[in-house]
C-alpha positions in Angstrom: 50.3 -8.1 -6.8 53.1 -5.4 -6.9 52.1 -4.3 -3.0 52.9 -8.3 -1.9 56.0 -8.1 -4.3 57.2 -5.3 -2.6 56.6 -6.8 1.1 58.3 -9.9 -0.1 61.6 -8.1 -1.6 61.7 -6.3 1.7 61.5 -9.8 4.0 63.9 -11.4 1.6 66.5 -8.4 2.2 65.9 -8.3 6.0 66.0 -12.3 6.2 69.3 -13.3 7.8 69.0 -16.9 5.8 69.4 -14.5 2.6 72.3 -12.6 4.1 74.2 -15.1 5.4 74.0 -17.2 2.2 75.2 -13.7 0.5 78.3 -13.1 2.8 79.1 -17.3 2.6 78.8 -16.2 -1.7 81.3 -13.2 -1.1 83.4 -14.6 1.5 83.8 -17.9 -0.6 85.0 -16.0 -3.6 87.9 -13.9 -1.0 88.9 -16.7 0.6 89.3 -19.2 -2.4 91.5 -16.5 -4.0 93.6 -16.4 -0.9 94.3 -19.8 -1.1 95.1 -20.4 -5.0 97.5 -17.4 -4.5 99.2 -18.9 -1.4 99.8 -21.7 -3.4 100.9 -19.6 -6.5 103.9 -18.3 -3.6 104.9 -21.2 -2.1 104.7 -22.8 -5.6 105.4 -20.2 -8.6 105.2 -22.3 -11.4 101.8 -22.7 -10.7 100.4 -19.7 -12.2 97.2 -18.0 -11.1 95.5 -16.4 -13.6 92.0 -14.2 -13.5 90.6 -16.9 -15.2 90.0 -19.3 -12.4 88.9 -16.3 -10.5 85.9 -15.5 -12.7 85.1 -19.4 -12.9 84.7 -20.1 -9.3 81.4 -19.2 -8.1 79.9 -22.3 -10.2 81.3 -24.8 -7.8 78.6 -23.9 -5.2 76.6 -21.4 -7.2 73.8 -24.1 -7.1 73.9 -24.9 -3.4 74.0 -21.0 -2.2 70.6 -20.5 -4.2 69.0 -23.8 -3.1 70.0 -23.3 0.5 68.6 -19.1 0.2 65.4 -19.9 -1.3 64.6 -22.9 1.0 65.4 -20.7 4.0 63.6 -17.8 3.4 60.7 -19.4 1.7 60.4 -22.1 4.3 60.0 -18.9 6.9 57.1 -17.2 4.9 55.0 -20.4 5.8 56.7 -21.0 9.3 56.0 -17.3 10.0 52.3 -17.3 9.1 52.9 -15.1 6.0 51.2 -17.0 3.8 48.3 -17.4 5.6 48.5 -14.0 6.7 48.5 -13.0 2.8 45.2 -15.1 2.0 43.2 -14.2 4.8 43.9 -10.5 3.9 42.1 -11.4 0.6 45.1 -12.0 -2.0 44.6 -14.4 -4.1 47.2 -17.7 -4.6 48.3 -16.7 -7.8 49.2 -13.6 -7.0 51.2 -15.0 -3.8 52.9 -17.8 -5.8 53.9 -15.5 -8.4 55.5 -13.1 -6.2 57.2 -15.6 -4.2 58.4 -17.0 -8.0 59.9 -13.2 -8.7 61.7 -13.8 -5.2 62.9 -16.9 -6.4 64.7 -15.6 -9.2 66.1 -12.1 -7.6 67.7 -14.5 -5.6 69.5 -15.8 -8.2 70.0 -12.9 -9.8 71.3 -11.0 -6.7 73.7 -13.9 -5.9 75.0 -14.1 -9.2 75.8 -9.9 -9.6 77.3 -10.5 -6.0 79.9 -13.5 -7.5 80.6 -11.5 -10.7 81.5 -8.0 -8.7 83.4 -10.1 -5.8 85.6 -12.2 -8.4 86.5 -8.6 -10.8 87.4 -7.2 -7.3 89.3 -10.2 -6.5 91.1 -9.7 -9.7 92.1 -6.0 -9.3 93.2 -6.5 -6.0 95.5 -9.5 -6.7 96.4 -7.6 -10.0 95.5 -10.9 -12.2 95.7 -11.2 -15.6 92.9 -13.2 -18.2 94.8 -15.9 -19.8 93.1 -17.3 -22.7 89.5 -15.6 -22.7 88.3 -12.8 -24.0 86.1 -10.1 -22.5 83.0 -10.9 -24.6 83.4 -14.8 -23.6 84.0 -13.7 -19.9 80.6 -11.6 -20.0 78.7 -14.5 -21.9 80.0 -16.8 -19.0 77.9 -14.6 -16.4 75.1 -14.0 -18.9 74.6 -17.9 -18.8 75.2 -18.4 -15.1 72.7 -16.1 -13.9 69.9 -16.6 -16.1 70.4 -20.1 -15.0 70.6 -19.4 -11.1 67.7 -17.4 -11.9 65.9 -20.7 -13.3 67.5 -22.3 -10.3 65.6 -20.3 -7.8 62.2 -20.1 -9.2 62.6 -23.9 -9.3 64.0 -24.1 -5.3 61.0 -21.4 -4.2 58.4 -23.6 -6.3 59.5 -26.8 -4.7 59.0 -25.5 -1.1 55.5 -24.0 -2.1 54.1 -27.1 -3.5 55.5 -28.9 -0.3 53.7 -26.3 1.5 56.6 -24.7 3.6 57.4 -28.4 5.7 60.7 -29.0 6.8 60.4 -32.2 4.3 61.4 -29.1 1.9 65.3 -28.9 3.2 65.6 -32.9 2.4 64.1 -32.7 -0.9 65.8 -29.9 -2.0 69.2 -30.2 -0.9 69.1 -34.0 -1.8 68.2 -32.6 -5.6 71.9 -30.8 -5.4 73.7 -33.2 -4.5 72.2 -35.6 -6.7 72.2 -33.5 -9.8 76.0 -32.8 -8.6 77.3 -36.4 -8.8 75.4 -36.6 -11.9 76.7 -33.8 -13.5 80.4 -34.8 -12.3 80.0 -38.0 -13.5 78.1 -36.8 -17.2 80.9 -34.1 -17.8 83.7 -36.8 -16.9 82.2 -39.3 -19.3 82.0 -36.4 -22.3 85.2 -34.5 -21.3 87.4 -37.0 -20.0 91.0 -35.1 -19.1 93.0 -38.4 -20.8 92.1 -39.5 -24.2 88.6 -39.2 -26.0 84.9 -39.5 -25.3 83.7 -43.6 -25.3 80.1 -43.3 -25.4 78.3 -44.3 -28.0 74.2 -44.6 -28.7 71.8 -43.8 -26.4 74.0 -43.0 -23.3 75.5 -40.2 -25.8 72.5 -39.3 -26.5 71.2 -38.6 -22.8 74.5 -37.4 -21.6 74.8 -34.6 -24.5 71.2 -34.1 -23.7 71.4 -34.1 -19.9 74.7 -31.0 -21.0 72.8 -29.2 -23.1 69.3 -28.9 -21.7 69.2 -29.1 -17.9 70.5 -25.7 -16.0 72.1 -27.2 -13.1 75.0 -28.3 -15.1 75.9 -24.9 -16.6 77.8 -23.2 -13.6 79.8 -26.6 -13.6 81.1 -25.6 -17.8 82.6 -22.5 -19.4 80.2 -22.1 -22.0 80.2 -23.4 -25.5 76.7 -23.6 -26.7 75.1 -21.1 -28.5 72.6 -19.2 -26.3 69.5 -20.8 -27.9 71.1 -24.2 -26.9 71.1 -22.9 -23.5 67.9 -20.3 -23.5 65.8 -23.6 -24.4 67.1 -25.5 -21.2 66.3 -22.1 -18.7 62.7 -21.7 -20.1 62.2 -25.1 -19.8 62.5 -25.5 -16.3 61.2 -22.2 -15.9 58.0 -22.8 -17.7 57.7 -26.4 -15.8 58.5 -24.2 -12.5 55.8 -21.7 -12.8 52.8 -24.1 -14.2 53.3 -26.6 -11.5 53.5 -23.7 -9.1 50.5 -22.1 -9.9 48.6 -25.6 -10.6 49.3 -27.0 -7.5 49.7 -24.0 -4.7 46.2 -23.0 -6.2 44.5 -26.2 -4.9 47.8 -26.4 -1.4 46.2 -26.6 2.0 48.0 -24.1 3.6 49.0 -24.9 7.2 
């Protein structure tokens, strides 16, 4: 188990999917900075403030780890890997589980990257926090990565039970889009910018649920829930992740 762990870390870190998705994470959080503080100069009553810094990698936090996993995943079957693996007498569960520990260094890796990028971006810019606090700013990441974590095991699941097939780049990029005009549209509807919330019965009731429970909306909100509220959504999709996973890739022709 630990020897195909260690190959897989290895052919992750080597993959140029996985680094160019890395240097698109870094580059995204230079580059965005750039432009709020152009803005902040040509305009200086619009005032930049660390805050929007440390928020930013949420707006494609979810399609960076989608897009990483699928990549490198999608090559351990294109590659003969997988195959490679079995025929060397490794069992499936052994392989899936390795590839799920890939999945979620990938979100934890992209995450870390984000969270050192954006203090950097503060320090050199010489930002200050506006109306957070240290401890809120550090839950913010805490929440984020665990659920980029989730994210990944999910993405890396998703091409393994699809067995590697190109198929895997439709599904899974048509799940972050989707779940990204849903959450748009869910977060409008309970945090409208002008006036109150005008849902009522069951609608309320899926939308709060839909907030509280499903990790691909929580790079998209600061947090406010208390980390139960949000540990109860990441193990949920990580416990679903992992039993599919290992149900399904156990009985997977591989091709």
């Amino acid at each position: 188990m630990f020897r195909i762990f260690h190959a897989d870390i290895r052919k992750m870190i080597h993959d140029k999917g996985f680094r160019t998705c890395l240097m698109v994470n870094i580059l995204y959080q230079f580059f965005s900075v750039l432009i709020l503080k152009t803005i902040n100069i040509l305009y200086p009553k619009i005032v930049l403030y660390a805050d929007a810094v440390a928020f930013n990698y949420g707006t494609i936090s979810t399609f960076l780890i989608f897009a990483s996993t699928l990549i490198t995943t999608t090559s351990d079957y294109s590659d003969g890997c997988i195959r490679n693996k079995i025929i060397s007498g490794a069992s499936r569960v052994n392989i899936y589980l390795s590839g799920a520990a890939c999945g979620l260094l990938h979100g934890l890796i992209h995450s870390v990257a984000a969270c050192i990028t954006s203090f950097l971006c503060n320090l050199i810019f010489f930002l200050k926090w506006d109306t957070y606090t240290a401890q809120e700013i550090l839950y913010y990441w805490l929440i984020i990565t665990l659920s980029c974590m989730a994210l990944g095991l999910f993405s890396t699941t998703l091409v393994m039970i699809l067995g590697g097939y190109k198929a895997s780049y439709i599904v899974g990029l048509s799940i972050v889009i989707v779940m990204k005009i849903v959450s748009l549209e869910v977060l409008d509807k309970l945090y409208p910018e002008n006036g109150i919330c005008t849902l009522t019965g069951f609608k309320l009731c899926l939308y709060q649920f839909l907030e509280k429970y499903l990790p691909f909306f929580y790079p998209m909100m600061r947090p406010h829930y208390g980390l139960f509220t949000y540990m109860m959504g990441i193990g949920g999709i990580t416990v679903i992740s992992l039993i599919l996973g290992l149900v399904i890739f156990k009985r997977k022709e591989i091709r």
